[in-house]
Each structure stands twice: as structure tokens, then as C-alpha cells.
N, C-alpha and C positions, 0 to 999 in steps of 0.2 A: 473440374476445378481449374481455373488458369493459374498460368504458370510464371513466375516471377523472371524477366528475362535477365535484369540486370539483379545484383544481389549487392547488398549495401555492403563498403567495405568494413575491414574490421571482422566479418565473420570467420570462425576457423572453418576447417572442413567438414566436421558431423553438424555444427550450424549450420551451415549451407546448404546440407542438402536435407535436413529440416524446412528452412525456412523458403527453399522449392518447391516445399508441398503445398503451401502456404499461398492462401488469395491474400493481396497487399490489400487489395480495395476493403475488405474486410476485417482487417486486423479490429480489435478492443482499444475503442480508446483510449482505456481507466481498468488500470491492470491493482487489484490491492494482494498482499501478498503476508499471510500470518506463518511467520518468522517462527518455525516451531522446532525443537529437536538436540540444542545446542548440550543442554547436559546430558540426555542418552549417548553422544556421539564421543562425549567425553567418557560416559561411564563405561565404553565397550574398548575404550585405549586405555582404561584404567588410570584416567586422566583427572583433576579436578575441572569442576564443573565451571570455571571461568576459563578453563582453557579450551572451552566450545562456545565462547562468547567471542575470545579473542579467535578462534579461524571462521565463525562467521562474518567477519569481516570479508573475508576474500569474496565469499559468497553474495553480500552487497555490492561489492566493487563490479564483480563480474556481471550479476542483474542486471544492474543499473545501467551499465556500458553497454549492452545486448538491447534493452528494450529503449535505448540513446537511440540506438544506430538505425533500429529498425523503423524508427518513428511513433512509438506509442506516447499517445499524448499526453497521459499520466501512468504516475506510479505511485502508490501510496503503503508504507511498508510498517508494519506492525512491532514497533520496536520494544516499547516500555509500557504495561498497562498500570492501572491505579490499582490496582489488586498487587502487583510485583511489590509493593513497599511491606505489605504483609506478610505476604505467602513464600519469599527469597529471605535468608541470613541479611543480616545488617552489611557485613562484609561483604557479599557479594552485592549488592545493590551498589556499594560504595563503588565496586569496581567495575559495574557497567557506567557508570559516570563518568568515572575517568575515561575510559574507553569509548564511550559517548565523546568526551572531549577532544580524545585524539584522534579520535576518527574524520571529526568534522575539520580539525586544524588540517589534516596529514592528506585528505581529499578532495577537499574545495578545489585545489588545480586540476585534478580530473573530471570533476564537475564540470569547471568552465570549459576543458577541452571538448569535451560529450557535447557543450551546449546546455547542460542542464541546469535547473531554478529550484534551488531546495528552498523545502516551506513546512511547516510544522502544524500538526491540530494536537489538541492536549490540553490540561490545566500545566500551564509551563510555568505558571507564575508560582508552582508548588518546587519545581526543580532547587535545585545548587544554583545561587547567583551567581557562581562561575562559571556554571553551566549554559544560564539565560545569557550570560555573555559572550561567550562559544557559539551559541547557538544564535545570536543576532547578529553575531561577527559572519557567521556564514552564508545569512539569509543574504546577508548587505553586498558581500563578495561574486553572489549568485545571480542577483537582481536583477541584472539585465541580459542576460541568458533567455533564449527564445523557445528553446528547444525541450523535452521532458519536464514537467515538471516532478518533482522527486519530493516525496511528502513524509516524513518519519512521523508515526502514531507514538509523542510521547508524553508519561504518565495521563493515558489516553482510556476513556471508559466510552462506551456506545452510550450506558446508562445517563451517562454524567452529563454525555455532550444533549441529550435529548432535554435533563433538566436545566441546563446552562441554557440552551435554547427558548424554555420557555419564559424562564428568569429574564432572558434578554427581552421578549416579546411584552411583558408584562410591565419591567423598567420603560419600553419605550411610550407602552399605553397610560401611563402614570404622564409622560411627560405632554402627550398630546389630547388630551381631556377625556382622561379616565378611562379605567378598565369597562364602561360601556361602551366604548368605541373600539375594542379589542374583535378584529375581525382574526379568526383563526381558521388555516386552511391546511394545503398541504404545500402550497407552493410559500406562502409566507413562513410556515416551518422550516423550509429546506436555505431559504435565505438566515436564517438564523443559525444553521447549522454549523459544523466548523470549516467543513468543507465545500461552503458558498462558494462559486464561481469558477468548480468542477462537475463534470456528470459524475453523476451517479458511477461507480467500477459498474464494465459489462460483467468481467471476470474475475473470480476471487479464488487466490492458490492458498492453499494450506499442505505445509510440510507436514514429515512423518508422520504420517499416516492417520493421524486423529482425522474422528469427524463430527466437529465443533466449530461455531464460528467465535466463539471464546468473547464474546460482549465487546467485538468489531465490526465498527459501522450498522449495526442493526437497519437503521433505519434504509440508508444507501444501500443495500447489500437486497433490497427487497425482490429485484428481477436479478441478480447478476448470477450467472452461470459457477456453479463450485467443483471446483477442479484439485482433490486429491492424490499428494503422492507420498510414496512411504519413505524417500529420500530424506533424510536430516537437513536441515538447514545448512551445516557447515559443508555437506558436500553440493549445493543446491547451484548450480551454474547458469549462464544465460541460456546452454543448450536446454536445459529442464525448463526453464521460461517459452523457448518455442516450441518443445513439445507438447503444454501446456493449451496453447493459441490455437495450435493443430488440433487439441479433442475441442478445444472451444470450435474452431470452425466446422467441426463434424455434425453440432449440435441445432436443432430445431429450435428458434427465440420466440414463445408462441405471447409471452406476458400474459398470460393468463386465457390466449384465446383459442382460435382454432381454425386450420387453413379452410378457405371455402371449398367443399367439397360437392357432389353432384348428389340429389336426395333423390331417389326416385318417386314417381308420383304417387299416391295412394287410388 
């Protein structure tokens, strides 16, 4: 495997000699990462369970800045799904909001420093208006940022986005002489998607240790490599992000095929 001469600044030391193991030419473009763990981490410090919301944050911060530095071209991070409005206390939803809010106020200058373009897929239009305001004030602040783009999944369904998708496809054939003109494919799907004008994730991390892709990115997620770790989210650092990249590059991408191999003759 080659060897990385120069190493990007910013790395601590167990980074570094991580991301030495590492071919750059190969890194994942399209890193998605299911944000899992925050109330077990709480319930083993005998903590409540927003107090594993709130030190996941660090845990973003650090991602985010690691997979900056090293160059991955996306990041797309699993923050709120459309199921959380049901299955979470009223209070506690209240209070990833807020915390949704001050996150995006309190790290937008990090952002820019990184270089990176945050952007959202979701039914947003369901959120807190104060929220959609947060969260357009960030996109805005972001925008011309060249570098990572940094993707939060909120009130976000795989399901949802697949029937939004074809809602949209359907709207459009209504507008251009009817649904007998509706040609349906899989590249005209993937333009409908939320996630237009990303690849597909190579790679998809899921924290503590579940092994579920929890109705994230279904569609997208069709080849991408799954990489489990029993870490909690709130301890999850950029160093856990390269080690990650490392089983990713240990791994054979066959998409369904098979390397040409020698047959013997009969």
C-alpha cells in the first residue's frame, strides 16, 4: 500500500499514524455516518439522556474537522429521522432543537475555517420556523466554501425521500404532457433524490455497535461498504473516522461482480 509522505496538517499523533496506513489516492469520497449511542453513553454515567446529545456535539466537531482536513469530498451525517418525533419524549425532541440551533449558530466559523459547505436533505419544511431559520442562516454563511461538503440528515426518512422523489417525478410529468410521457429509470430517480449532485456514500459508519441501516439513504447506500463500531457516538473522534477508511481500504469493491480470474480448459 503507498505511503502518504506528507500528512495534512491539523492531525494529532494516533491520527497520523492512522492516516499513514492510508492510500490518499483511495480515500471515499462520500463518507455517511448513523450518529447512534448518545443515550446509552448517558445511561452508563447515570446521566440523562440529553446529556449524550449535548457531548455529541464534540463528536461532530471533531468528524467533521478530520474528514476537512484529509479531503473527503462529502460527509453526510445522520442527525434527526422522521420517526424521532414519535418514538423520543416531547421534551427531548424540544431539546435537540434547540441544540440543533446552537450548534449551527456556535460552528458555522469552524465551518468556514475547515472550508466546509453545510447543506441539508430532510422534510425541513416540517421543522421549528426558527429552526428553518438557523438552518438557512448557515447554509447562506457556508456557501461559498469549496471544501467538504457537510450534509446533516434532518427529520430525514430513506422511505419518505424515495416517495418525495416520485411525487416530484409525477408533478413534473403532469407539467410536461402527462403521465404518458413519464419515462422512469434509475438515473432519473437518483436526480429526484435529496441527494442530487452527490455520489452515492462509498462508505457508511454506524456507531455502537448496531447492525441496522435504520431507513438511511436506502436507496444511496446500495454498493457502499458498512463499517461497524461499538464506540458510542459521544466518544466517536476523527481518529475512529480513519480507522474506519482503513477497513474501508482493506476491502474488495466487486458491485456485484467478480475479478477476472483464469478458467481452466475443459
Amino acid at each position: 500500500m503507498a505511503l502518504q509522505a506528507t500528512v495534512p496538517a491539523g492531525l494529532d499523533r494516533k491520527e497520523t499514524e492512522v492516516y499513514r496506513q492510508l492510500d490518499p489516492a483511495r480515500l471515499p469520497q462520500h463518507i455517511a455516518i448513523i450518529m447512534d449511542g448518545n443515550g446509552r453513553w448517558a445511561k452508563r454515567r447515570h446521566m440523562p439522556r440529553v446529556a449524550g446529545h449535548r457531548a455529541g456535539v464534540a463528536a461532530v466537531r471533531s468528524t467533521v474537522e478530520t474528514a476537512a482536513r484529509i479531503g473527503i469530498h462529502a460527509l453526510t451525517l445522520y442527525a434527526f429521522s422522521e420517526e424521532n418525533w414519535k418514538k423520543r419524549p416531547k421534551s427531548e425532541v424540544e431539546f435537540l432543537m434547540r441544540l440543533l440551533s446552537r450548534y449551527l449558530k456556535a460552528e458555522v466559523p469552524t465551518l468556514s475555517r475547515n472550508n466546509v459547505r453545510l447543506e441539508y436533505i430532510g422534510r425541513q419544511q416540517q421543522l421549528p420556523a426558527d429552526v428553518q431559520e438557523r438552518m438557512a442562516w448557515a447554509r447562506e454563511s457556508t456557501a461559498r466554501n469549496s471544501g467538504t461538503i457537510l450534509t446533516l440528515a434532518l427529520n430525514y426518512s430513506a422511505r419518505s425521500e424515495i416517495v418525495d422523489a416520485f411525487r416530484a417525478m409525477l408533478a413534473a410529468a403532469a407539467q410536461n404532457g402527462g403521465i404518458d410521457h413519464l419515462h422512469i429509470d434509475e438515473e432519473r430517480v437518483a436526480e429526484h433524490l435529496y441527494t442530487r449532485g452527490l455520489p452515492d456514500p462509498d462508505l457508511v459508519v454506524r456507531t455502537s455497535g448496531e447492525m441496522r441501516l435504520s431507513n438511511f439513504l436506502l436507496w444511496q447506500l446500495a454498493y457502499a461498504e458498512i463499517y461497524v463500531t461499538p464506540t458510542l457516538w459521544p466518544d466517536f473522534r476523527g481518529l475512529h473516522l480513519l480507522e474506519g477508511i482503513r477497513e474501508y481500504q482493506k476491502r474488495e469493491r466487486r458491485y456485484g461482480g467478480l475479478q477476472e480470474i483464469d478458467v481452466p480448459q475443459l
